[in-house]
N, C-alpha and C positions, 0 to 999 in steps of 0.2 A: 484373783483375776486369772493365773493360772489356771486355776482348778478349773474353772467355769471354761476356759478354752479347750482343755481335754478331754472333759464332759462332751463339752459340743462336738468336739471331731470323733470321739467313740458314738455317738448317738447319729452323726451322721452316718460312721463304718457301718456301724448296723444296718439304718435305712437303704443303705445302697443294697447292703449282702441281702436283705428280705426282699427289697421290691425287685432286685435284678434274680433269686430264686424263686419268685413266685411267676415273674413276667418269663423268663425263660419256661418255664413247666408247661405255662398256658400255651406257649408258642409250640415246644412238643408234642402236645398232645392234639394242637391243631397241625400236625404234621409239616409246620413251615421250616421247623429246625429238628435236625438228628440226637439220639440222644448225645452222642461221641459230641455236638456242638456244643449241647449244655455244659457238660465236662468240661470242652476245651476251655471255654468263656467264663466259667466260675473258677477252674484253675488261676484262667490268667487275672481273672477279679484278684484272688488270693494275693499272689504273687505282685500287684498293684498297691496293694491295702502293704503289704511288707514293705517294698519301695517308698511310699508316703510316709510310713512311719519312723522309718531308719531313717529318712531326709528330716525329721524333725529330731531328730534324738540332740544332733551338737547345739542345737537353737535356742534347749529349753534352759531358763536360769534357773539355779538351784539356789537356795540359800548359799552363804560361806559356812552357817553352823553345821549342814548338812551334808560339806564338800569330806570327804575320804583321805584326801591326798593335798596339793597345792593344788592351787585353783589352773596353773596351765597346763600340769600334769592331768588334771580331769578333764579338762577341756581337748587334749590329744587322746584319752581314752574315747571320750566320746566320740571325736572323728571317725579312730577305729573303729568303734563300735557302728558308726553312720553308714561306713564306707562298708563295713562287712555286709552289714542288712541291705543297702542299695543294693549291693552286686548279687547278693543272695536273691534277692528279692528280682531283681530283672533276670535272672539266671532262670528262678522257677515262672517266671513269665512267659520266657522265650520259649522254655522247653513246651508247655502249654500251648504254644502257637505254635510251633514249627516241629515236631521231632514226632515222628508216628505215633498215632493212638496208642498201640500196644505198650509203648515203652516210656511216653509220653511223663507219667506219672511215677514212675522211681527214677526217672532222669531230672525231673524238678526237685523231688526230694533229695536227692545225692546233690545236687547244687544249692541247695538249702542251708542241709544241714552241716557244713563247716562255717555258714556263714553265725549259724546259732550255738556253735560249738565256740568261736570267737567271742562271742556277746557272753553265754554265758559264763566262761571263762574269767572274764573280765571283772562281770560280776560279781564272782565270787570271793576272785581275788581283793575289792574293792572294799565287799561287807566282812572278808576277813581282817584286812588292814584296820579298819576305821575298829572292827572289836578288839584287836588286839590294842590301839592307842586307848579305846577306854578301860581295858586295864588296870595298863600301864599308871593312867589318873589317879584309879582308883588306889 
């Protein structure tokens, strides 16, 4: 059931990124929008698509076989990890809507990328724990 829900929200990520890149290009090239708009508007798409997903991250149930740590101890990573992605994610939004073209785009990125330096972190740390306990087992 899972699975079938993630599917479905990746298969929608896609249709939006294709039909909002295809309907955008048409709209520039009929001269109604600027290139600088298409940019600004698939930036903030970007930045959108991060926020939705960091808000699903604490939601999702994992098995207990497949938990790393105690199950509330994973469950406060994952807030972390929710909270870093939201904020990263509205970060490279805003920067996209508001902050001049020119700079627009390493100012999202710089608000990003500590948010993904958290997550992956976390990560790491998480698949290194859980190998070090099989081991251990072993």
């Amino acid at each position: 059931m899972i699975l079938q829900h993630q599917l479905r929200r990746l298969l929608s990520i896609v249709a939006t990124y294709l039909v909002a890149s295809v309907v955008l290009n048409a709209l520039r090239q009929h001269h109604v929008v600027s290139a600088e708009t298409v940019v600004r508007l698939m930036g903030m798409l970007v930045g959108l698509v991060v926020l939705v997903c960091a808000n699903a991250i604490p939601k999702q149930l994992v098995p207990l076989a497949r938990l790393s740590c105690p199950p509330a101890r994973e469950q406060t990573l994952r807030r972390v990890c929710g909270w870093a992605g939201a904020l990263g994610g509205l970060g490279y939004t805003l920067a996209y809507a508001l902050a001049p073209f020119a700079s627009a785009g390493k100012l999202a990125n710089s608000l990003l990328a500590p948010a993904v330096a958290v997550v992956a972190a976390i990560a790491v740390r998480c698949a290194w724990v859980r190998l070090s306990a099989r081991r251990r087992m072993t």
